[in-house]
C-alpha positions in Angstrom: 102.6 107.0 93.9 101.3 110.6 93.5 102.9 113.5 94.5 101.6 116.4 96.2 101.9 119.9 95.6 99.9 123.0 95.9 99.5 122.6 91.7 97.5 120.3 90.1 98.7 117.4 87.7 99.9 113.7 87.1 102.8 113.0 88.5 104.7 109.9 90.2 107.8 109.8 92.4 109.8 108.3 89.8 109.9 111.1 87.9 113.2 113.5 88.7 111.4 116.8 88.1 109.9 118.4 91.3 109.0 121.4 89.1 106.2 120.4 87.8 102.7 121.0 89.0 101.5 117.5 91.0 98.1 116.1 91.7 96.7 116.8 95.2 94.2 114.7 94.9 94.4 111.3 97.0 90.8 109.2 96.5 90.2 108.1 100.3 88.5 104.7 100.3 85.2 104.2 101.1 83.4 104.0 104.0 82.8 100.3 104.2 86.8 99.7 103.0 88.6 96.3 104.5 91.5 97.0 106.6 93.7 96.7 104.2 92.4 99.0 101.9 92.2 101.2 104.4 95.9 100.6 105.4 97.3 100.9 102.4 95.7 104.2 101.6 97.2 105.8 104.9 100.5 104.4 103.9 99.9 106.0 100.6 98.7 109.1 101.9 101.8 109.6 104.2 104.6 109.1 101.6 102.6 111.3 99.3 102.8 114.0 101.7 106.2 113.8 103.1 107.2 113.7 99.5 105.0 117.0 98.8 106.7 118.8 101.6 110.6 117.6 101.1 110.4 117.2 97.4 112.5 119.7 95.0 114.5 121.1 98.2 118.1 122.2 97.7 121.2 120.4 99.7 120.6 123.9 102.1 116.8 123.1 102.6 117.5 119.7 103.8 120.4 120.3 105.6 119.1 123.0 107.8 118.5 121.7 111.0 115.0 122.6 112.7 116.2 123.7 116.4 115.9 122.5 119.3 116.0 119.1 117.6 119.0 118.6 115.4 117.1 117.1 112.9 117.4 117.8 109.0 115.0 116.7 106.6 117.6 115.1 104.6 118.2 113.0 108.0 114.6 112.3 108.1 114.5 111.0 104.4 117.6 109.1 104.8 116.0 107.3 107.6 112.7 106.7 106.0 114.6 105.2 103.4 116.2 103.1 106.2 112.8 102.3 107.8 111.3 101.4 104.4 113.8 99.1 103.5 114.3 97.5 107.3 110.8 96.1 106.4 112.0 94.6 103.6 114.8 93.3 104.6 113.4 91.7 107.9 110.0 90.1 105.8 112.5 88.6 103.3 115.7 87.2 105.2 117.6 89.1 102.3 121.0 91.3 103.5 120.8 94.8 103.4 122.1 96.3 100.5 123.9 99.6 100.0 123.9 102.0 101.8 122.8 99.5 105.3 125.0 96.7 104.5 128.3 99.2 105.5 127.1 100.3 108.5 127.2 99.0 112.2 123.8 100.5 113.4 124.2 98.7 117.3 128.1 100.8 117.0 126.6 103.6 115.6 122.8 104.1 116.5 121.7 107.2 114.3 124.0 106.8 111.6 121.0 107.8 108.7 120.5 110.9 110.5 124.5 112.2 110.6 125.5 111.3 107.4 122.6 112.8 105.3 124.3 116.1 105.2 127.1 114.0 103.3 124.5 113.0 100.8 123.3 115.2 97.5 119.4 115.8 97.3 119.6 113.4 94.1 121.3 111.1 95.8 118.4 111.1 99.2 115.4 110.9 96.9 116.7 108.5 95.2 117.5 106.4 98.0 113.8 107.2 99.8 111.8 106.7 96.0 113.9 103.0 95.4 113.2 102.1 99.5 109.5 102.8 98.6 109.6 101.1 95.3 111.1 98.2 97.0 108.6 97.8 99.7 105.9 98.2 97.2 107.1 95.4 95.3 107.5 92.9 98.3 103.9 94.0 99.2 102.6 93.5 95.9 104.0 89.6 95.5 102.3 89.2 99.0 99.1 90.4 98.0 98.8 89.1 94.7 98.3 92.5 93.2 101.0 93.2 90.8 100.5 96.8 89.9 96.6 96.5 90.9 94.9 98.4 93.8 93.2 96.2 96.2 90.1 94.1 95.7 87.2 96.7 96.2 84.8 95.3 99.0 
């Protein structure tokens, strides 16, 4: 997955350096697209941006919460980490692994978004990047497109 920054430049989410100048550019599909094309590229579109905006931010940055909500964006990637691999989990059968498979989520509803402040920067876009890199996989053994992009209609 691309990054995006206000730069230009190749870059993935795997790679650790949020430094570097990242493509913007996100090629839309086209106007006759099947719904999954079409799904897949809003996905793609979203994490891309979310990881545009929280990427390279400092413990302070995503610990700072954004009154009147309490909400941090470290909470917020911790939990899109959650919801990424929820999907996962719930399409395969497979437990949850670590962090999920410690935590009582009926006893403590909202757990992601507390504990974030606990967790180091490295250590949340870690956690979101290896969520999306999970739920990429699953979706590719569905589809039948190992590291392809969709059939083009």
């Amino acid at each position: 997955m691309r990054l995006m920054t206000e730069d230009t430049g190749p870059a993935t989410l795997a790679e650790p350096d949020y430094a570097t100048p990242r493509d913007t550019r996100i090629a839309e599909p086209s106007m006759t697209a099947c719904e999954v094309e079409t799904l897949l590229f809003a996905l793609e579109r979203s994490r891309a941006q979310f990881a545009w905006k929280c990427g390279g931010l400092d413990a302070a940055s995503l610990n700072k919460p954004h009154p009147p909500s309490t909400m941090t964006l470290g909470g917020l990637l911790k939990h899109l980490a959650l919801v990424e691999d929820r999907y996962t989990i719930d399409f395969t059968g497979r437990a949850p692994g670590p962090p999920w498979d410690a935590v009582d989520f009926d006893a403590e509803p909202g757990w992601e978004w507390r504990t974030a402040t606990g967790d180091t920067p490295e250590e949340l876009y870690a956690l979101w990047r290896g969520a999306v890199e999970h739920a990429d996989l699953l979706r590719e053994a569905v589809d039948g497109l190992l590291g392809e992009d969709p059939p083009q209609s």
